[in-house]
C-alpha positions in Angstrom: 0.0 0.0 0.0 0.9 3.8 -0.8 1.7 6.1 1.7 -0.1 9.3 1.3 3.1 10.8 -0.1 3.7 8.5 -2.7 0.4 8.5 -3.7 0.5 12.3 -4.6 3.9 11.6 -6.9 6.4 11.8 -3.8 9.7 9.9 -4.0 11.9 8.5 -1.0 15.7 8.3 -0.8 17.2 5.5 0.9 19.6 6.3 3.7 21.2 3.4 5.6 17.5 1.6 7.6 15.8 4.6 6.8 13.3 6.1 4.0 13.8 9.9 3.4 10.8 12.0 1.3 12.6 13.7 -1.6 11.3 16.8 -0.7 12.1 20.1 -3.2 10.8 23.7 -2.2 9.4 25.7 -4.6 11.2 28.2 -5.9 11.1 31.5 -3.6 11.2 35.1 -5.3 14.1 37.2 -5.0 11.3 40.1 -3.7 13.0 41.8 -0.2 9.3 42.0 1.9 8.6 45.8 2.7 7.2 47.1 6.3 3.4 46.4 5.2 4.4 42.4 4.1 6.2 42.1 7.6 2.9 43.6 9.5 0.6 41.7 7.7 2.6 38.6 8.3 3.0 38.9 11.9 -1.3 40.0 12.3 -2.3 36.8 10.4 0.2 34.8 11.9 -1.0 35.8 15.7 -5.0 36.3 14.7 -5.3 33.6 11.8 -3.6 30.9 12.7 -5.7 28.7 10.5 -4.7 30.8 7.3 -1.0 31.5 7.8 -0.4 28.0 8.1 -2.5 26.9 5.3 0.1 29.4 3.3 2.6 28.4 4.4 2.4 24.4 3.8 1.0 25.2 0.7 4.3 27.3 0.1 2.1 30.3 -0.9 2.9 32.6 2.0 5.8 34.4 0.1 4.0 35.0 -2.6 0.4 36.4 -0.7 2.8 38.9 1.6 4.3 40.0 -1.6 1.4 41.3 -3.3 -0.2 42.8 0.3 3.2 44.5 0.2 3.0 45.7 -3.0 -0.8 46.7 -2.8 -0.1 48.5 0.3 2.4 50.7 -0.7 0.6 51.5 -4.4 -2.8 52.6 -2.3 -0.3 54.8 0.6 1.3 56.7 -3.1 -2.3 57.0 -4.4 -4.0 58.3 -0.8 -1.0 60.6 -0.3 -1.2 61.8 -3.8 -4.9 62.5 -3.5 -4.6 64.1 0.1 -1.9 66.2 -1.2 -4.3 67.6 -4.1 -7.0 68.2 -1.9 -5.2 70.1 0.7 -3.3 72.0 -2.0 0.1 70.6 -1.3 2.3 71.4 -4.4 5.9 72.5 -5.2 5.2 75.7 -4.8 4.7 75.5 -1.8 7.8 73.0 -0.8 10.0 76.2 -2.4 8.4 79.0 -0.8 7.7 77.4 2.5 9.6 74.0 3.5 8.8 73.4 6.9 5.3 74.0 6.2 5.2 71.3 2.7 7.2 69.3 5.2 4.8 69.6 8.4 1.6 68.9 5.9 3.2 65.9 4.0 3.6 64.1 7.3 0.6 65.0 8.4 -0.5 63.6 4.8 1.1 60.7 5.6 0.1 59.3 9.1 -3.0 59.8 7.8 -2.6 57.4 4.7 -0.9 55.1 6.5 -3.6 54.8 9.0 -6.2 54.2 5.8 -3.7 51.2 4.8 -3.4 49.8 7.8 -6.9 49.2 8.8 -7.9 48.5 5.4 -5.2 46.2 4.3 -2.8 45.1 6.9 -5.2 44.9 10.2 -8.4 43.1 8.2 
């Protein structure tokens, strides 16, 4: 009779007594994970267990924190960008005034990154 492994195309290796699964990981991306992939990894791997584990046997988790990385920095541009425009926030500004472009593009962005964070990395 087939073990489960063999029955889903696994191989063993024989070493001395002992039968040892071939076992191959799958290739990983060369992608360096961001600040929003390393939150979002440590939320669903203390609040959904169940999931992050499912990921990660399935070898998927790199991938998954990859594009939450990715989609959380492209909506913080977009949100900053937009907040910017509505607040009038330009260059001219940032060369007549620095600390005030300065003061309001930090205020512009705590407030983004508070948007991306409850909407992406804390749901």
């Amino acid at each position: 009779m087939k073990s489960l492994f063999e029955q889903n195309g696994g191989t063993y290796s024989v070493v001395g007594d002992y039968l040892i699964p071939d076992l191959v990981l799958s290739p990983q991306n060369d992608y360096v994970l961001g600040r929003y992939g390393r939150l979002h990894k440590e939320y669903i791997k203390n609040h959904k267990i169940g999931f992050y584990t499912g990921l990660l046997i399935s070898g998927k988790l790199s991938d998954y924190l990859m594009e939450i990385d990715m989609q959380a920095k492209n909506m913080l541009e977009t949100i900053m960008i937009d907040l910017a425009k509505k607040q009038n926030i330009t260059e001219q500004l940032k060369s007549t005034d620095q600390f005030a472009w300065v003061g309001a593009m930090n205020n512009i962005k705590a407030c983004a990154e508070e948007i991306v964070l409850s909407e992406i990395i804390y749901e």
